[in-house]
C-alpha positions, 0 to 999 in steps of 0.5 A: 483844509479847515478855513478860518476866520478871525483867525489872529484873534485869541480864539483863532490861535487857539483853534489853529493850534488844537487842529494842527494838533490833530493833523488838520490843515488851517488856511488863516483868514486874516486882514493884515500881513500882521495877522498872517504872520502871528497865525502862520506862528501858531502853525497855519498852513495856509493865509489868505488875506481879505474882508469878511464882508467881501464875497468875492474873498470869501469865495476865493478862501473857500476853494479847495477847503473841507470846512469853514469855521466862522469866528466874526469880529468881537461884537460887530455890528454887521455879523449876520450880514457876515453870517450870511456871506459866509454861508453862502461862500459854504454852499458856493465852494461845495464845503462839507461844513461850516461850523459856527462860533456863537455864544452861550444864551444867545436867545437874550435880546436885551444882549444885542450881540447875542441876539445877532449871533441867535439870528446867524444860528437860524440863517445857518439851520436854515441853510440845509448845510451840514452844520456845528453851532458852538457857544462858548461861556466868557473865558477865564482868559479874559481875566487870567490875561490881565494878571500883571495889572491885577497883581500891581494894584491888588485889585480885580476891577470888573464892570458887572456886579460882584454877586452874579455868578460866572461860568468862566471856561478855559479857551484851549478847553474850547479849542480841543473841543473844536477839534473834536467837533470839527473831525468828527461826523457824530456831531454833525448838525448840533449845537453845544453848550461849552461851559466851565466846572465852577460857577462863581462870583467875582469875590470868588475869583478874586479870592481863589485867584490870591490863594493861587497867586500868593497875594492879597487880591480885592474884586471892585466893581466899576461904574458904567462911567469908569468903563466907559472913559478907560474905552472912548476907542471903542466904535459907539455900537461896541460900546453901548452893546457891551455896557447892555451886557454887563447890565444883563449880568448885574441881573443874572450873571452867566452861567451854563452846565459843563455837562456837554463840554466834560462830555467831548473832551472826555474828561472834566473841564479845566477849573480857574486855579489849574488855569491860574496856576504859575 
C-alpha cells in the first residue's frame, strides 16, 4: 500500500492511475468527502481523510503502508513544516520509503516555493530514510487544460515572456515514472530530473499548438497587473511567490534535459503536439 498525499490534485490523479496500473495499492490522503470520492474514481483503494499538518493524521495514515509519496498543497507557505511531519510520520510507521514530489531547479532562492521544496529535500537526505526525490518541469497540462478558452479567443495569454524557453513535460509521463521509481529498488536514494523533449518559447507553443488544432492562435503576455486582478482569490503568499516565479522566467525561462526522464520510461518522452492531439 503506497500512501499519498494531495492525492485529489492533478498529479495525484494521475499517480494514482499509473500505480493502480502497475498492481499498486493507493490509500488517498484527501481533505474532504469531495476529495475521496474523485480519488476512489480514479481507482484508490483506500482514503483517508486529514490535515497534513496534523501528526496525529499523518501517523494514523501511514500504519500498514510500504511507502509514503508526498505531494504538499500548490505553493504553500508551510510545506517544509509539511515536509518534516511527513518525514517524521515515515520513521514512525517504519515505512520502507518516502518519495518526494519537489520541482525541477529547486536550488533558486529568488522562486520562494522552489527554495522551501530545496529545504524539504535536505531535511529528506538528512533523514537516514530510504528516499526518491522527483522534480518535475511545468506541465504541458497547465497549458493543453485551457484549450477551450485559448481556441475562443485566439489567443495564448501567459504571465511570463514570449521569448524564454520552457521544457513543458507530460503529467502521465510523470506519473509512469513514478511508478516506476516507486516499484523499483535501483533507484533508491536519488533524485531526478523529469523534463520534456522540446524546449520551447511561447510564440512556439502557440504556434505548434494552431497547427494541431487547425486555428489561428496568437501568444500574449500578461502584465503583472492583469495576472494579478484575474487572482485576487489567491492568499497573499501564492501570489507574491508566483509573481517572483514568473519574473524568474522572464530571465531565464525553464528548461532541463529529457535525459533522465526517456531513461526510465525507456522511451522518448511524449513531445507537446501528440499531448495536443485531439
Amino acid at each position: 500500500m503506497i500512501l499519498l498525499t494531495g492525492a485529489a490534485g492533478k498529479t495525484g490523479l494521475a499517480l494514482t492511475r499509473a500505480l493502480t496500473a502497475v498492481g499498486q495499492p493507493v490509500r488517498a490522503f484527501v481533505r474532504t468527502p469531495q476529495q475521496a470520492s474523485a480519488a476512489q474514481a480514479s481507482g484508490a483503494t483506500e482514503t483517508f481523510l486529514g490535515d497534513l499538518l496534523n501528526p496525529d493524521d499523518l501517523n494514523r495514515a501511514a500504519e500498514g503502508a510500504r511507502a509514503l509519496y508526498l505531494i504538499c498543497p500548490n505553493v504553500h507557505p508551510q510545506e517544509v513544516q509539511i515536509g518534516r511531519l511527513a518525514i517524521a510520520a515515515a520513521r514512525h510507521a517504519g515505512l520502507e520509503l518516502i518519495a518526494y514530489h519537489s520541482v525541477l531547479h529547486p536550488q533558486i532562492q529568488a522562486m520562494p516555493h522552489h527554495w522551501q521544496k530545496m529545504q524539504v529535500e535536505a531535511a529528506l537526505i538528512e533523514s537516514g530514510l530510504p528516499f526518491l526525490i522527483l522534480q518535475p518541469c511545468a506541465y504541458m497540462q497547465n497549458i493543453l487544460h485551457q484549450k477551450e478558452t485559448i481556441l475562443a479567443s485566439g489567443t495564448l495569454e501567459v504571465p511570463c515572456s514570449l521569448e524564454t524557453r520552457h521544457s513543458l513535460v507530460h503529467l502521465e509521463d510523470v506519473a509512469i515514472a513514478a511508478a516506476r521509481l516507486l516499484t523499483s529498488p535501483v533507484y533508491l536514494n536519488g533524485s531526478y530530473e523529469l523534463a520534456g523533449p522540446q524546449a520551447l518559447n511561447h510564440h512556439e507553443i502557440a504556434a505548434l499548438l494552431a497547427q494541431t488544432w487547425g486555428q489561428p492562435i496568437t501568444p500574449r503576455q500578461l502584465t503583472a497587473s492583469e495576472w494579478q486582478a484575474a487572482h485576487l482569490s489567491l492568499p497573499a503568499y501564492a501570489r507574491d511567490t508566483l509573481l517572483a516565479m514568473f519574473a524568474h522566467y522572464d530571465q531565464h525561462g525553464f528548461t532541463g534535459s529529457p535525459a533522465v526522464l526517456q531513461a526510465i520510461l525507456g522511451r522518448a518522452p511524449t513531445p507537446l503536439a501528440n499531448a495536443a492531439s485531439p
